[in-house]
Residue, then its C-alpha position, 0 to 999 in steps of 0.5 A: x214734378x215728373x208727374x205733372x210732366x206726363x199729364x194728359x199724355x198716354x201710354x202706346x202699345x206698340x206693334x210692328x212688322x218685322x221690317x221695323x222690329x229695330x225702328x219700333x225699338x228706338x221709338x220705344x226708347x225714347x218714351x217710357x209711355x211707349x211699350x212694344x208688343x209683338x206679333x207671330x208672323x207665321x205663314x202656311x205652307x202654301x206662303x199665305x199669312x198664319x197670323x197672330x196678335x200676342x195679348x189681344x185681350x190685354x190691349x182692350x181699352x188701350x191706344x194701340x199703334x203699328x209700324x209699318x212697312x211697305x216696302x214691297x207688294x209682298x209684304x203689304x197683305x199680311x200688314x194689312x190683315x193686322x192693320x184691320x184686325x187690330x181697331x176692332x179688338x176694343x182698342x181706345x184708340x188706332x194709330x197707323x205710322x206709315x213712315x214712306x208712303x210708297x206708291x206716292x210718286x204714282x199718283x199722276x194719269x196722263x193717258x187713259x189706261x194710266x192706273x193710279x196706284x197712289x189712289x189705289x193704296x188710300x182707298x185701302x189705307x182709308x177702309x181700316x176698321x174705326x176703333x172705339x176712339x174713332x177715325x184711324x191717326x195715319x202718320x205719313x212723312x213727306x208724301x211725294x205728292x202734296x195733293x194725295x192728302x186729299x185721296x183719303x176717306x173719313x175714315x182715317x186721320x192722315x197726319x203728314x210729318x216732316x224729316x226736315x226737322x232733322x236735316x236742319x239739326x245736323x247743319x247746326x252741328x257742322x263748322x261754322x265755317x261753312x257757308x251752306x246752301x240748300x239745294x233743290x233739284x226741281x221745283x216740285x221739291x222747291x215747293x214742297x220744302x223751301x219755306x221748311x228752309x227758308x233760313x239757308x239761302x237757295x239753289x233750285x235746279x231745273x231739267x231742260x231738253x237738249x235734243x233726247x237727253x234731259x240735262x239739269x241746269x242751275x235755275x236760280x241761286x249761287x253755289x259758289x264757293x259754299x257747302x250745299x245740300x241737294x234736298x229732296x224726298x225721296x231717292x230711287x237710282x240717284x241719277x238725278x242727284x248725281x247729275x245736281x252734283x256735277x252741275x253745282x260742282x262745275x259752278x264753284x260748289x265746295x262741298x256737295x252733300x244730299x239729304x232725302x227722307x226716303x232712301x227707296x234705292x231699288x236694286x242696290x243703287x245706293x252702291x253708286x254713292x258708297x266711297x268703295x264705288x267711286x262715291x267720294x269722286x263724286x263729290x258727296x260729303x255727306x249723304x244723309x237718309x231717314x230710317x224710313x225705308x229699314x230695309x235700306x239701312x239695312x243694306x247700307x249699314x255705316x258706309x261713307x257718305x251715308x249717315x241715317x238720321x233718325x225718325x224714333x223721336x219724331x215718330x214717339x212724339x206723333x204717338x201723342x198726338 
């Protein structure tokens, strides 16, 4: 019977930056179809890649995948190099999981001299070797901007996955007890996830101009006296969540959590939610992240609020795709 279970389904090789190493372990766990493999990450004196793929010969024939990482401009050209050497070793198939896309919330040119470094990274992205199974598969979750589906060339397959999945898990798990209500700071993330969530009743947030100051007011819905969930992409200072927290509270929120997919927090600002910095006085329940971003689970490791769910069984899944 288990058997019949696995037809049609296919063993992965999976390879991963060293950013990853942990994320790529879990994806393996969760499917005995899934096998990691490795790579040296050497480099030469002068701080350029000395790279090499372990058992190149044995993976000819073979749907291969990397995980990806970048999280900094640093580490991008040596996952790179790999990223276009591995469709050309005579693999079945290519799949690229680049779980955050991060030069997403760069897509925009309001002035001429602007460069749109979102369109930059989907033209690289898009010149990946074509494998002998075709196109590259590229797993991307909750791009910032839905329109930057539409940067990429032919060459690759963009296949755009979700964390939202997961969020509404861990509601089920809470008390009955409490009412939830979902929240979104603006309408950009209104639009992109309120039909995700259209089970939960809504409170969408907007920013308005008082003079030189940008100031978040309650657009529509009612928090009172319920849990809600503030609900967005992505993070970077937190600024914005933290300001959503203080106006909800002020109309009656009883408890106020947050979820994003991706947790960017640039230079620690994460620290401005942890308990040991106030981060309980402001009111956060809960702070639920993806691992998406493994240099910032890292960092933050099991600190109140935060709590990591997961992206490994979504990311194992899409490898059968």
């Amino acid at each position: 019977m288990e058997k019949k279970e696995e037809t049609g389904k296919k063993q992965v090789l999976l390879f991963h930056c060293v950013e990853s190493e942990e994320l790529a372990r879990k994806v393996a766990a969760h499917s005995g179809l899934i096998q990691l493999q490795s790579i040296k990450w050497r480099s030469f004196d002068d701080g350029f890649p000395n790279l090499f793929i372990n058992n190149a010969q044995e993976i000819r024939g073979q749907h291969v995948a990397f995980l990806a990482s970048f999280s900094s401009p640093s580490v991008i050209f040596e996952q790179l190099s790999v990223i276009y050497a591995l469709p050309r070793l005579f693999v079945a198939s290519f799949t690229l999981v680049l779980a955050y896309f991060p030069t997403g919330s760069f897509e925009r040119m309001e002035e001429e001299g602007d460069v749109a470094t979102a369109f930059t990274m989907a033209r690289i992205l898009s010149n990946i070797p074509i494998s002998r199974g075709g196109p590259t598969s590229l797993v991307i979750y909750d791009i910032h901007a839905l329109q930057e589906r539409f940067y990429f060339g032919d060459h690759v397959l963009p296949l755009f996955e979700t964390g939202i999945p997961l969020l509404k898990r861990r509601l089920c798990e809470l008390p009955e007890s409490e009412k939830i209500v979902v929240a979104f700071p603006d309408d950009g993330a209104w639009k992109r996830f309120h039909k995700l969530l259209d089970n939960f009743p809504a409170v969408v947030c907007t920013k308005v101009r008082e003079g030189d100051k940008r100031i978040v007011r309650i657009k529509e819905g009612n928090p009172s006296g319920c849990h809600v969930v503030i609900v967005d992409d992505l993070v970077q200072s937190g600024g914005t969540l933290i300001e959503c927290q203080k106006v909800l509270a002020a109309h009656g929120a009883a408890k106020v959590s947050a979820y994003v997919t991706h947790a960017v927090f640039p230079k620690r600002s994460w620290e401005r939610f942890t308990c040991n910095n106030g981060g309980s006085d402001k009111g956060f329940a809960y702070f639920w992240i993806t691992d998406s971003c493994p240099h910032t689970v890292k960092a933050i490791g099991n600190q109140a609020p935060f709590e990591v769910l997961s992206l490994a069984g979504s990311i194992a899944d899409a490898l059968q795709i």
